[in-house]
ROTORBA-272997 format. One line per 2 residues: their letters; for each residue x, z, y of C-alpha. Coordinates in Angstrom, 1 decimal. Each point is the difference from the previous one (the first is absolute). Layout:
BEGIN
a) X,Z,Y  ...
This chain:
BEGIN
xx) -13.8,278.9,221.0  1.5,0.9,-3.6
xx) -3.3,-1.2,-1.9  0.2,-1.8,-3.3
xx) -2.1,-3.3,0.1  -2.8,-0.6,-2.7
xx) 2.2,-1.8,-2.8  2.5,2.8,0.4
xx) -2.5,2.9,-0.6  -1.2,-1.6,-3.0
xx) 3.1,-0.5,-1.2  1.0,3.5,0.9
xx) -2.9,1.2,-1.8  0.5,-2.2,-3.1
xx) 3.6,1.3,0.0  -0.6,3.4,0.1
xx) -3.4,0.4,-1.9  2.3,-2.3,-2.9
xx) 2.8,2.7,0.3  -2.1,2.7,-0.3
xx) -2.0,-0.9,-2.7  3.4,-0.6,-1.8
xx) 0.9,4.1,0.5  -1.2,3.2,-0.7
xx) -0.9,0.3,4.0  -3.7,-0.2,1.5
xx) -0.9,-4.0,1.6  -1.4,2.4,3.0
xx) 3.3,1.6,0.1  1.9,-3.1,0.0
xx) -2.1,-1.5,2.5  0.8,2.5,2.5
xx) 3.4,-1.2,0.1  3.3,2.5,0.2
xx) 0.4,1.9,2.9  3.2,-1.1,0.0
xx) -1.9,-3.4,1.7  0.1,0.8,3.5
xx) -1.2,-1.6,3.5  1.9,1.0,3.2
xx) -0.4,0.3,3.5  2.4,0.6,2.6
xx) -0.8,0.7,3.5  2.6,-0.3,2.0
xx) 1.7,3.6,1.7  -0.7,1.1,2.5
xx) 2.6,0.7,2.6  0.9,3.5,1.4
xx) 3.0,-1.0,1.5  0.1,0.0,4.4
xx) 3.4,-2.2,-0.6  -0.6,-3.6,1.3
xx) -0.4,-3.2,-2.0  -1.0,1.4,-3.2
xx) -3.4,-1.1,-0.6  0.7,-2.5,-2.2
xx) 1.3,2.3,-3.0  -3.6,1.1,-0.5
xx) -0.8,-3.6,-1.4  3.6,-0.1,-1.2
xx) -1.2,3.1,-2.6  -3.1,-2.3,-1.1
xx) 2.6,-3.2,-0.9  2.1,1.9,-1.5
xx) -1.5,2.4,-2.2  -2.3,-2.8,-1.0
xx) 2.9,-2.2,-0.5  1.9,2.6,-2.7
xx) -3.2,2.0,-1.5  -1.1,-3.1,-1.3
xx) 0.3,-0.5,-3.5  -2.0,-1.5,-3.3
xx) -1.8,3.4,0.2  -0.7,0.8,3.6
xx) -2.1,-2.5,2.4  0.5,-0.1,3.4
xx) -2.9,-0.5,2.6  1.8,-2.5,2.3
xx) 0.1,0.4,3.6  -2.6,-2.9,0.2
xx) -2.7,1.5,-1.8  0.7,3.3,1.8
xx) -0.6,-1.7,3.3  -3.1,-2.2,-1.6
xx) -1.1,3.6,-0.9  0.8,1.6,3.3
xx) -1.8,-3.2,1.8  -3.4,0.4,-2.2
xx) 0.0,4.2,1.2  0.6,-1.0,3.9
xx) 3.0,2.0,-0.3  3.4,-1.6,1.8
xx) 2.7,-1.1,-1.8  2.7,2.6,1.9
xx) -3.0,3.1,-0.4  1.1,3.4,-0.4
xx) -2.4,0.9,-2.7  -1.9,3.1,-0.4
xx) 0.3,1.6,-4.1  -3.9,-1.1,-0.2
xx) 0.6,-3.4,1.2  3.3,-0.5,-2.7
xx) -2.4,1.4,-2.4  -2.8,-2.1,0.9
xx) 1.9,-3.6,0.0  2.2,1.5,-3.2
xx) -3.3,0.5,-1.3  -1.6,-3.6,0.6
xx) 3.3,-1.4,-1.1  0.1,1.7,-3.6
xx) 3.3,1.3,0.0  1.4,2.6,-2.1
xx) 2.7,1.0,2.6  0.4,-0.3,4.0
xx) 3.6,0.5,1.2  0.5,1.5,3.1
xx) 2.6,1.5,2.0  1.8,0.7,3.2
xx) 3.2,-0.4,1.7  2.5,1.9,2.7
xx) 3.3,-0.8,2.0  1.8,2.7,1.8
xx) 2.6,-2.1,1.1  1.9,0.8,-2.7
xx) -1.7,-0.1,-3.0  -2.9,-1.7,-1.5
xx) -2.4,1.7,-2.1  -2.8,-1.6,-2.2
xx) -3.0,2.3,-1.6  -2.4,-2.2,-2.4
xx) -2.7,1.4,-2.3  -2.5,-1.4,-2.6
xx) -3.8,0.5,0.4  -1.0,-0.4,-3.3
xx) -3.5,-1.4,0.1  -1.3,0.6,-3.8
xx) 0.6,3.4,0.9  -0.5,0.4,3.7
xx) 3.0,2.3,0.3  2.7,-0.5,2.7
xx) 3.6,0.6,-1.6  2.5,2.2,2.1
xx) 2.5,-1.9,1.9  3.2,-1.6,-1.2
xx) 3.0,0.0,2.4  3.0,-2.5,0.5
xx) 2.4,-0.1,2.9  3.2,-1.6,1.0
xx) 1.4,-1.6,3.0  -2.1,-2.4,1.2
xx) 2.5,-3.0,-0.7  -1.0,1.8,-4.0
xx) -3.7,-1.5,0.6  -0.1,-2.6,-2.7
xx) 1.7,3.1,-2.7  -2.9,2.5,1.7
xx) -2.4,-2.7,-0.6  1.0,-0.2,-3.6
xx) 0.2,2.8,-0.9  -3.7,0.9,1.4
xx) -0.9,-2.8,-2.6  1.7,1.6,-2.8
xx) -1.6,3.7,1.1  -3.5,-1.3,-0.4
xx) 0.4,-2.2,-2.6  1.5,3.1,-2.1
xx) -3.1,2.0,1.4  -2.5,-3.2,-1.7
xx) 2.5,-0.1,-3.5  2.0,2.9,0.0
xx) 1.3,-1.8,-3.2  1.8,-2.2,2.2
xx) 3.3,-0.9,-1.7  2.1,-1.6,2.5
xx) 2.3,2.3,1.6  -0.9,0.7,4.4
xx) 3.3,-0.8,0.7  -0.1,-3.4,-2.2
xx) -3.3,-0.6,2.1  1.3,0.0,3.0
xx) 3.1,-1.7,-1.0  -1.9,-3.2,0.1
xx) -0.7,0.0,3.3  3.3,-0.3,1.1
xx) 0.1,-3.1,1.1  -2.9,0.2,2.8
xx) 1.4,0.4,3.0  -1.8,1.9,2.7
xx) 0.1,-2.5,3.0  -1.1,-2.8,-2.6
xx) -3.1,2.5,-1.1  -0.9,0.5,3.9
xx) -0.3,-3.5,0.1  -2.3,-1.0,-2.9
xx) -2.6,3.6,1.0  0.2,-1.8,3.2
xx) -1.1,-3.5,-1.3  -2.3,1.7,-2.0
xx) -1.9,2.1,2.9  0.5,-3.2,2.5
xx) -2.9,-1.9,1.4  1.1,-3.5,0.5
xx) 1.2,-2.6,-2.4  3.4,-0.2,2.1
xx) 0.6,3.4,0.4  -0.1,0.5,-3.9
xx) 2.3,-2.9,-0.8  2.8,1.8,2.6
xx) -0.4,2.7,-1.3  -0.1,-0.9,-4.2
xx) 2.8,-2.7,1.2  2.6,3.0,1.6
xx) -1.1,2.0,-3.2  1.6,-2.4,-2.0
xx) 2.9,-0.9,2.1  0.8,3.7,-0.3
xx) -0.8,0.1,-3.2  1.0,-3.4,-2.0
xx) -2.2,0.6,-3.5  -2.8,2.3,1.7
xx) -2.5,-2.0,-2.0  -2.6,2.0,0.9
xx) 0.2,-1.3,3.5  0.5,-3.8,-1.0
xx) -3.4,0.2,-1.8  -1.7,1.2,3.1
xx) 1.4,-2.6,1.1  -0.9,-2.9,-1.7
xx) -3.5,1.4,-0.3  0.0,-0.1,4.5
xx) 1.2,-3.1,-0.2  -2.8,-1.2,-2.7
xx) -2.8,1.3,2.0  1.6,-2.0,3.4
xx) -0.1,-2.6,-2.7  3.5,-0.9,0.4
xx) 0.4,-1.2,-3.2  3.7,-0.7,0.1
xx) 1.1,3.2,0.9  -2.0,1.9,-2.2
xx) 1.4,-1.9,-3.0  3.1,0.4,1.7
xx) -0.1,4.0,0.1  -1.9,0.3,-3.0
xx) 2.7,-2.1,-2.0  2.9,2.6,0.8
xx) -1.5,2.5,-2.1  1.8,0.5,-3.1
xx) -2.1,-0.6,-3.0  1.4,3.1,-1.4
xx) -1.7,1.9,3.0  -2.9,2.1,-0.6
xx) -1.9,-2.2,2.8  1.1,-3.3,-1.9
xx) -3.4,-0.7,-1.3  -2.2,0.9,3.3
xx) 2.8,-2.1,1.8  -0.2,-3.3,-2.5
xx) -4.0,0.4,0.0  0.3,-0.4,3.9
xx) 2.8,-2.6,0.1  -2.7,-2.1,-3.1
xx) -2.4,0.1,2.8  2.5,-1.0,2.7
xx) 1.4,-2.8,-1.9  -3.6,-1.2,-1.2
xx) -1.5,-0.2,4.1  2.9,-1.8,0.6
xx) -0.4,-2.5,-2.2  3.0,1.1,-2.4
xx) -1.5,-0.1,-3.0  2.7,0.4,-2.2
xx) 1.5,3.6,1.7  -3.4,0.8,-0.5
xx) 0.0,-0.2,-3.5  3.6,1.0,-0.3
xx) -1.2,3.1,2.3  -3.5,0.6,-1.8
xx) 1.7,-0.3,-3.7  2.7,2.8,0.7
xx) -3.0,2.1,0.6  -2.2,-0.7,-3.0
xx) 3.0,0.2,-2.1  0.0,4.0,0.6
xx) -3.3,0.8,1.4  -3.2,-1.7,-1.7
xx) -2.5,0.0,3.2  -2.7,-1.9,0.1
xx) 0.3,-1.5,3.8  3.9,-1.2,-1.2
xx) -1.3,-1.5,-3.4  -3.0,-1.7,2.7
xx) 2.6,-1.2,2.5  2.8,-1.4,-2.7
xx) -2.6,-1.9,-1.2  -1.0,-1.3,3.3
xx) 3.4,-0.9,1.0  0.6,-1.7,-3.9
xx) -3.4,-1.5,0.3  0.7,-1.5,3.4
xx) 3.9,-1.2,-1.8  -2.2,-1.7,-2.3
xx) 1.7,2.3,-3.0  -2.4,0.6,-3.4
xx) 1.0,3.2,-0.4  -2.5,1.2,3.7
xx) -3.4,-0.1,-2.4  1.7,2.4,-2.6
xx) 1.5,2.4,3.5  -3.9,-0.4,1.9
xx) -1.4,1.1,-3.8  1.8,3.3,-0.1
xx) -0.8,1.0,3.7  -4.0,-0.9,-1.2
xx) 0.9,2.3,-2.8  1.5,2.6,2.0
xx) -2.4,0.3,2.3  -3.6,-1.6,-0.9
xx) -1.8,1.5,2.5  1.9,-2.0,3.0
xx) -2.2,-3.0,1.0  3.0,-2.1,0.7
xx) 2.1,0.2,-3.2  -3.2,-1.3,-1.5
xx) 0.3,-3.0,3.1  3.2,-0.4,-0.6
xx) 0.1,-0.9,-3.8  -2.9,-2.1,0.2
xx) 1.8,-2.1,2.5  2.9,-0.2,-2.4
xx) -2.3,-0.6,-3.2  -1.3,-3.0,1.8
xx) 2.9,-1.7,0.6  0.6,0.3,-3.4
xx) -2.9,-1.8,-1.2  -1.8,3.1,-1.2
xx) -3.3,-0.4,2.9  -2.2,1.9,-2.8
xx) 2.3,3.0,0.0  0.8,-0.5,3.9
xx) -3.9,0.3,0.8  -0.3,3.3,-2.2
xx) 2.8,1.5,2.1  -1.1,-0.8,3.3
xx) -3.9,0.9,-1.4  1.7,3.4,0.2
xx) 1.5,-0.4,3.1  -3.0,-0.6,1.8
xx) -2.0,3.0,-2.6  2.9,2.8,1.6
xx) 0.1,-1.6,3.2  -3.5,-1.8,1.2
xx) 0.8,-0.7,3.9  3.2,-1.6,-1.6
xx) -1.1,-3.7,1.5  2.4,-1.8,-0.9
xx) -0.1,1.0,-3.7  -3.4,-1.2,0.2
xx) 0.9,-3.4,1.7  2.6,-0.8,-3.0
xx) -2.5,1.2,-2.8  -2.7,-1.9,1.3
xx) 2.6,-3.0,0.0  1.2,0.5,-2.8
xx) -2.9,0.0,-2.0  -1.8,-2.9,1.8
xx) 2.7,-2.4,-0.4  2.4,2.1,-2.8
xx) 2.7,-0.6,2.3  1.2,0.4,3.7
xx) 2.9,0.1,2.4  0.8,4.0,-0.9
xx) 0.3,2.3,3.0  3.8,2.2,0.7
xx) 0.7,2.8,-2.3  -0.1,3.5,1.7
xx) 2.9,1.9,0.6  0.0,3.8,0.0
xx) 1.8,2.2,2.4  -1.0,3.3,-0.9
xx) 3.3,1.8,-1.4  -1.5,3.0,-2.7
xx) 3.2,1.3,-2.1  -0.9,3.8,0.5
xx) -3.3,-0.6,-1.9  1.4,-1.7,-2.5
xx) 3.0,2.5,-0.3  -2.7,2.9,-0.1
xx) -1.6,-2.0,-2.9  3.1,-0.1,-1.7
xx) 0.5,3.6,0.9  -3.0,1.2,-1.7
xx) 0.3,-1.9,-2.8  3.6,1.8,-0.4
xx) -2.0,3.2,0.5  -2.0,-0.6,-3.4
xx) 2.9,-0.7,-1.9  1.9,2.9,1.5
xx) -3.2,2.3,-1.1  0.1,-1.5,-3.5
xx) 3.7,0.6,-0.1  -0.7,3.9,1.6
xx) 0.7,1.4,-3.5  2.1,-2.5,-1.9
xx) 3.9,0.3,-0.7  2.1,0.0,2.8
xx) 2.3,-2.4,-1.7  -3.4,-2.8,-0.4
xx) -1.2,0.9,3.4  3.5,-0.4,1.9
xx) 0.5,-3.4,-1.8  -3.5,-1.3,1.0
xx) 1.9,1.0,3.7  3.0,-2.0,-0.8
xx) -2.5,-2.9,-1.0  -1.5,0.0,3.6
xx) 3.2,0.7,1.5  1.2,-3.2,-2.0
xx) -2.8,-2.4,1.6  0.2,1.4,3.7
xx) 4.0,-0.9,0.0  -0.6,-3.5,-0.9
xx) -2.9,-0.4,2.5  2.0,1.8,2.3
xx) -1.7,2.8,1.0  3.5,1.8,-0.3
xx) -1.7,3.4,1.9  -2.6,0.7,-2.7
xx) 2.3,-1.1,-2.6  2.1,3.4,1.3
xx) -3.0,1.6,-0.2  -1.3,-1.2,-3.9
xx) 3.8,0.2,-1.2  0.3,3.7,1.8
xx) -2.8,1.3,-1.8  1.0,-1.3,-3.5
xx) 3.3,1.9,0.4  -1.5,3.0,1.1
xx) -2.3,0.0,-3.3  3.1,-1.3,-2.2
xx) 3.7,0.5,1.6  1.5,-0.9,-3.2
xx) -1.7,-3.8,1.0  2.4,-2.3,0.7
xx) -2.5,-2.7,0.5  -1.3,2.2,2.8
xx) 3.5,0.6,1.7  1.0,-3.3,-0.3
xx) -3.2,-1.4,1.7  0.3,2.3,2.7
xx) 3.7,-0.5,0.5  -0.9,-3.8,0.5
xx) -2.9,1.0,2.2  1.8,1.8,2.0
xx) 2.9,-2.7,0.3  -2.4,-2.4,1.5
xx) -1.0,2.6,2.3  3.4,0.6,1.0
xx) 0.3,3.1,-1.6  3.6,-0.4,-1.1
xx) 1.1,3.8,-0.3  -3.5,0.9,-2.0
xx) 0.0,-2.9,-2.1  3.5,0.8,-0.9
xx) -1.0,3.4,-1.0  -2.5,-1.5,-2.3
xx) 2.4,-2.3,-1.5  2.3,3.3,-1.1
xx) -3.1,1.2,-1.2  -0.7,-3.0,-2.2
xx) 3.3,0.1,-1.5  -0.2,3.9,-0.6
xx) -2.2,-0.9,-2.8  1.9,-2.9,-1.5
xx) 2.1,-2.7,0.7  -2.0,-2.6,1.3
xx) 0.6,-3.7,0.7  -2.6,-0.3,2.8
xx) 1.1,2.7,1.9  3.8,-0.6,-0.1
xx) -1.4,-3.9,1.4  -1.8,1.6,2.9
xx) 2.4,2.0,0.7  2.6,-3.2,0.7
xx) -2.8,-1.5,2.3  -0.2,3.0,1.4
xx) 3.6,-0.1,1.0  0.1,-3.5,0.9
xx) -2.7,0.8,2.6  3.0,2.7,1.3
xx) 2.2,-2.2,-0.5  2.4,2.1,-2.3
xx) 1.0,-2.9,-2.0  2.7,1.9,-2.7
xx) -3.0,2.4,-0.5  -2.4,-2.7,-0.6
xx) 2.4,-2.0,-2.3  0.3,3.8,-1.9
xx) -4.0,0.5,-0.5  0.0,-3.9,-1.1
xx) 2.5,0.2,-3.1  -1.9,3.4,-1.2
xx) -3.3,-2.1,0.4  1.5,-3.2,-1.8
xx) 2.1,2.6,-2.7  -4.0,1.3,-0.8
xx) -1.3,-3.7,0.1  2.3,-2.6,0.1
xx) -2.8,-2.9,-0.2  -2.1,1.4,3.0
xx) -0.9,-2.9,2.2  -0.2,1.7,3.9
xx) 3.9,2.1,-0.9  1.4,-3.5,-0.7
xx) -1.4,-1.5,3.2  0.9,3.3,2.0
xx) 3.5,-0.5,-1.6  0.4,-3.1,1.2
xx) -1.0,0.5,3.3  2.3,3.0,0.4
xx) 2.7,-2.0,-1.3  -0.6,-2.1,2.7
xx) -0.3,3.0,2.7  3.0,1.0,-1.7
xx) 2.2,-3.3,0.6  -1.0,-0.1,4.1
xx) 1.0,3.5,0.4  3.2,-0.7,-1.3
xx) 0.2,-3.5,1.7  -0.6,2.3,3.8
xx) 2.7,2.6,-1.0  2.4,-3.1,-0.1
């Protein structure tokens, strides 16, 4: 379930008691988080439909909402801690439930919302009721209604999302018809598919069906994590890199993906995709288990750099037994035995039926050196603890920021905005540049940011909009340059070559228009070369 570990809640605290201390706002206040801060369950609908086949679209409603309601702001109970949950009550996976017995497991769960719905075919069209029990409250909300043909599932689907997430924020900025634009390229057979993977029982069955998902569906990446993660637990090592490899590191399940392909590569012996896999990871997301296993892999490459990596996961987390373990191990080989018995003193101290800590201490300090034992790798994969950490902490500077110009607070937006496009984390970069234009649309910063945002997301018609809306305010070098890339991705090369010169008139030393000129030129030269 969507629990923060030890180091993280006293981070979390430190963070928050630090900002509020900082502001004119109560520690107890800031403590209590934002409500904006919120945990999710959805049970899958329930179907009132007598037409044939359907079933599946009641788990369908789960994925999917889960899939596009989740954001930097909103956790999602996943369907695995829904069916722990539902396994520790006796109740079966496929249950109707009774309102007391969603209340009851909402309850033990600690959500703020439950999602629940229903759906009907008539043989002609498909309509989709969902409503939010809001827990804090214990209020049901009425009923929000979408329909369409049933081909129209994926847009119904969508746009429930964007219903109930309006419901949660009704400050939500994005437009419902922008929303369920980005769904456009799911196809329905390909989504039938992946539910049906998801729901299926055997390893088999669920690489047929995640396989024909992507068939149908050639960058459902969604459906090539699941997967690699099948293949992984068959321990199939080759094909789970294999899947896990074709996800674009772009993709918003890049990270989970290269986590999975470090471990993949590192069973197999391949220790340097595992580092390869293990470093894109840390580079955006600083969890303790990929700092541990990075320095694994570099310890077991014989690379210096493991010690400093096995250090920061002890730091991260020093209440995990084998971080401690770990470092000792690498302190050792390093000639430091004095500092390698402390460490594994404190292994043993958090973890006393840990026996072979105890067998390497006692070694160690009998003889001050010893054939060390293997490093241990860690396969627990925790990104929506740390991203509520990182959540919360944003909460406390969004509360000191409640009453400050909108000009300071939206560029503190553009700032975040700024740092989630070069991790990649394109989707919440939207979201950070968004909200800084909303505060400030004179911001150019802020359009600019969300134009490129928005380009990597594929955007092109909205992040061309935000170009105009850049150059509205002033003529502006960076803008007329992305602009020309956004035209060489369209391939309107005399356009491109057009935004280029304005750029270069504005900036004539700028170092990525003279590159894109030269590239063009070349585009420019085989175009011409075909037309003769």
């Amino acid at each position: 379930m969507n629990r923060l570990g030890i180091s993280a809640v006293f981070l979390l605290f430190f963070a928050i008691s630090s900002a509020a201390l900082q502001s004119d706002i109560p520690a107890q206040a800031a403590r209590a988080g934002s409500p904006k801060n919120i945990v999710v369950l959805i049970v899958p609908f329930t179907n009132a439909s007598k037409a044939p086949g359907l079933e599946w679209i009641g788990e369908a409603f789960a994925e999917v909402l889960g899939q596009r309601m989740q954001s930097p702001s909103i956790f999602m109970i996943s369907r695995e801690d829904r069916l722990y949950a539902f396994d520790r009550m006796g109740i079966p996976a496929n249950a109707r439930l009774s309102r007391a017995t969603l209340l009851r497991i909402a309850e033990q769960m600690d959500v703020d919302y439950v999602v629940l719905g229903d759906y009907n075919y008539d043989g002609t069209s498909f309509t989709a009721h969902s409503q939010l029990l809001n827990m804090r409250r214990l209020h049901l909300l009425p009923a929000m209604t979408e329909s369409g043909s049933l081909l129209q599932l994926v847009d119904i689907q969508a746009a429930s999302a964007w219903d109930l997430l309006r419901e949660m924020s009704p400050a939500l900025a994005v437009p419902k018809q922008d929303f369920v634009a980005e769904t456009k390229d799911i196809r329905l057979d390909a989504l039938e598919n992946y539910v049906r993977g998801v729901i299926a029982t055997s390893s088999p069955e669920r690489i047929r069906h995640f396989k024909e998902a992507v068939r149908l569906n050639s960058n459902y990446t969604v459906a090539m994590l699941a997967l690699g993660k099948t293949y992984f637990d068959l321990r199939d090592y080759a094909s789970a890199i294999d899947w896990f490899g074709k996800i674009p590191v772009s993709d918003t399940h890049a990270l989970e993906a290269n986590f999975f392909l470090g471990l993949a590569a590192y069973y197999s012996g391949n220790l340097d995709r595992a580092a390869q896999a293990f470093s894109l990871v840390a580079e955006r997301l600083p969890l303790t288990e990929v700092y541990n296993n990075l320095g694994v892999v570099e310890a077991r490459r014989g690379k210096s750099d493991a010690l400093e990596y096995l250090q920061k996961a002890m730091d991260g987390d020093p209440a995990n037994a084998d971080y401690h373990f770990n470092l000792a191990i690498s302190l050792a080989r390093a000639g430091d035995t004095s500092s390698a018995i402390r460490a594994l003193k404190e292994a043993v101290n958090l973890n006393p039926n840990d026996g072979e800590a105890k067998s390497y201490l006692d070694s160690l300090t009998r003889a001050g050196a010893s054939r060390p034992p293997l490093e241990r790798i860690k396969r627990n994969y925790d990104e929506a603890s740390f991203r509520q950490l990182a959540f919360a902490i944003q909460n406390a500077q969004e509360a000191q920021m409640a009453h400050a110009d909108p000009k300071k607070h939206a560029a503190m937006h553009v700032e975040e905005g700024k740092q989630q496009l070069r991790e990649g984390f394109y989707e919440d970069a939207r979201d950070s540049f968004r909200e800084a234009a909303s505060l400030d649309p004179q911001n150019s910063e802020a359009h600019l940011g969300l134009a490129n945002a928005e380009m990597a997301l594929n955007d092109f018609a909205g992040s061309r909009s935000e170009l105009d809306a850049v150059l509205s305010i002033g003529p502006n070098p960076a803008a007329y340059l992305a602009l020309a890339q956004l035209d060489l991705k369209e391939k309107k090369l005399d356009a491109a070559n057009e935004h280029l010169g304005q750029a270069l008139h504005l900036q004539p030393e700028n170092a990525v228009a003279l590159q894109l000129k030269q590239q063009l030129a070349a585009q420019s030269g085989s175009a011409a070369e075909a037309k003769q």
